[in-house]
C-alpha positions in Angstrom: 0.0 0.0 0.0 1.0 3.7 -0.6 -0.1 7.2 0.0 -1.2 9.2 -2.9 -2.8 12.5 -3.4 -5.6 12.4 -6.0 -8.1 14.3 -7.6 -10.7 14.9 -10.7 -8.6 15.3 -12.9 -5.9 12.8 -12.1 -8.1 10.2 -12.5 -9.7 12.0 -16.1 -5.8 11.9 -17.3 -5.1 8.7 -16.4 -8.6 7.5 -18.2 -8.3 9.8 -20.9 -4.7 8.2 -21.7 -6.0 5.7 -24.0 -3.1 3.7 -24.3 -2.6 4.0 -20.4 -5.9 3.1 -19.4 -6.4 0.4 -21.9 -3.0 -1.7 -21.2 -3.6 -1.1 -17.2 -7.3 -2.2 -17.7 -6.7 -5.2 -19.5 -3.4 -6.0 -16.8 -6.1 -6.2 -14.3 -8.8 -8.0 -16.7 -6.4 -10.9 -17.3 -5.0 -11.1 -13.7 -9.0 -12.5 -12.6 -8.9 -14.2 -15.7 -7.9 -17.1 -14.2 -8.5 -20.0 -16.2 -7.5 -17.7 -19.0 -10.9 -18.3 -21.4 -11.0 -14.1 -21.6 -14.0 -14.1 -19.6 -14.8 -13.0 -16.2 -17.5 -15.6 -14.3 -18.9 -14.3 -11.7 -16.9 -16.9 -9.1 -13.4 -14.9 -10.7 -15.5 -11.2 -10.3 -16.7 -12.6 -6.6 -13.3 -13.4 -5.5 -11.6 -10.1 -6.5 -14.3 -8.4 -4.8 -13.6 -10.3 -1.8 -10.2 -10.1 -1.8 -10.8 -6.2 -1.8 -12.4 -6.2 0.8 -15.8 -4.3 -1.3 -18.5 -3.6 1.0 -16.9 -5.2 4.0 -18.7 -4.7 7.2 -16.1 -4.5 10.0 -16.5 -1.8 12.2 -20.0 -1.4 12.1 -22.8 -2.3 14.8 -23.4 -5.9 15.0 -26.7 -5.2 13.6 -25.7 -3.7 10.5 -23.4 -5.9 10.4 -25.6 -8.7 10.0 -28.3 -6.9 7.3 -25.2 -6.2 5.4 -23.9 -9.9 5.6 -27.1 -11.0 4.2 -27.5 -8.3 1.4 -23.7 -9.0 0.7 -25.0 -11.8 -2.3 -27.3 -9.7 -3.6 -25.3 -6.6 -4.2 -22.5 -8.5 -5.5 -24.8 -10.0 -8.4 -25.6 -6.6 -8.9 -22.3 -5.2 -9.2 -22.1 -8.3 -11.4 -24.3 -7.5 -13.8 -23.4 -3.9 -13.9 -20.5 -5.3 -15.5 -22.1 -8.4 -17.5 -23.7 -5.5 -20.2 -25.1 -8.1 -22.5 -26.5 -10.3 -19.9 -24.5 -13.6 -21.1 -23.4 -14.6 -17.9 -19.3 -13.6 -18.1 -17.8 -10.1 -18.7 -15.8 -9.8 -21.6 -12.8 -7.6 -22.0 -14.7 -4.3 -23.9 -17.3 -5.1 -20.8 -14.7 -4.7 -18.0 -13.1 -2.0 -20.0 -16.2 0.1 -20.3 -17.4 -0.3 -16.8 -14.0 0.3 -15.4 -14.0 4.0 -16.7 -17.5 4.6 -15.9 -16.7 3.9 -12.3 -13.5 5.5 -12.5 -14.9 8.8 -14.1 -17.3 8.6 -11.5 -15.1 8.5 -8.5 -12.9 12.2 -10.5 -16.8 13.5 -10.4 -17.3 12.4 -6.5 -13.5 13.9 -6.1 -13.6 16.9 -8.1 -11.0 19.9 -8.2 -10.5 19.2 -4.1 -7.2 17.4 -3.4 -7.2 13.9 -1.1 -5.1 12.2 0.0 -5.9 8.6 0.2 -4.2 5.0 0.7 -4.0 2.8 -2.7 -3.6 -1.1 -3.2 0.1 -0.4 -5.0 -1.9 -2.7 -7.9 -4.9 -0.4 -8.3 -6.1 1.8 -11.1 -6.0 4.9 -8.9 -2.6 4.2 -7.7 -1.8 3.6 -11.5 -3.5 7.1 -12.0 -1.4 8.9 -9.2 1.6 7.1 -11.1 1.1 8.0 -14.7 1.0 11.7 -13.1 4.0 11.8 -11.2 5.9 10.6 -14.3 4.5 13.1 -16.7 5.5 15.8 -14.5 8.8 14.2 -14.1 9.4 13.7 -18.1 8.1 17.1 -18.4 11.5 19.0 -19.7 10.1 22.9 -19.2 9.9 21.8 -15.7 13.0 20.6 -15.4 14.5 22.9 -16.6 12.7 25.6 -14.9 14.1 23.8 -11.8 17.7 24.0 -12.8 17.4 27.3 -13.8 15.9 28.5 -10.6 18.5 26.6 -8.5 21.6 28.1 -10.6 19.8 31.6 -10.1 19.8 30.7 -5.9 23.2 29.5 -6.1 24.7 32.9 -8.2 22.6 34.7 -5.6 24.4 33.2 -2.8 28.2 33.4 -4.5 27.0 37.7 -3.8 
């Protein structure tokens, strides 16, 4: 896990990269692929949403707890289907794809202009977001530069 500050438009980069979203997309799609048949059954979906932990009820009231144990089947098959577009039982790739930045733009919507900071899976599409930012401010060579000529600047300043 790692820290990362996100926001909007982080995540609207990173899914706006085409070539980006698509090759970290289909990574992920062929990681719970596996008995490699490029579909997605719903035992393959179920099990990465377990492993993340989606919807987990810790820390609530036993209660709530409980309702949310039992509604736990049902709003996986939902999330499911959300994903299953054409109703044949198994996400296909474009399915997973599609979904994937429809959730995604919808978390830059929840997020907006306001900066958070937040704790990313090191594997996840947002931490691959936060990523693909960092390295094209890095690769950017204005900014570099900008840099090198501000520190020469400090550093003649100084030699006075």
């Amino acid at each position: 896990m790692s820290i990362a500050v996100l926001d909007g438009a982080t995540i609207r980069s990173f899914v706006g990269d085409d070539e980006a979203f698509r090759r970290s997309v289909e990574d992920r799609f062929l990681r719970l692929d596996t008995n490699h048949d490029g579909l997605l059954s719903y035992s393959e979906f179920l099990h990465e949403l377990q492993r993340l932990r989606v919807l987990d009820s810790s820390g609530f009231g036993e209660e709530e707890a409980a309702r949310s144990g039992e509604q736990l089947p049902l709003i996986y098959a939902g999330m499911f289907q959300a994903f299953d577009r054409d109703r044949s039982g198994a996400i296909d790739m474009a399915e997973f794809r599609e979904e994937m930045k429809r959730m995604l733009l919808g978390v830059a919507d929840g997020l907006g202009a306001l900066p958070v900071q937040m704790v990313l899976e090191d594997d996840s599409l947002l931490k691959l977001a936060a990523d693909l930012e960092s390295s094209m401010v890095l690769e950017d060579d204005s900014l570099l530069k900008l840099a090198a000529d501000l520190e020469a600047a400090a550093t003649e300043a100084l030699a006075f």
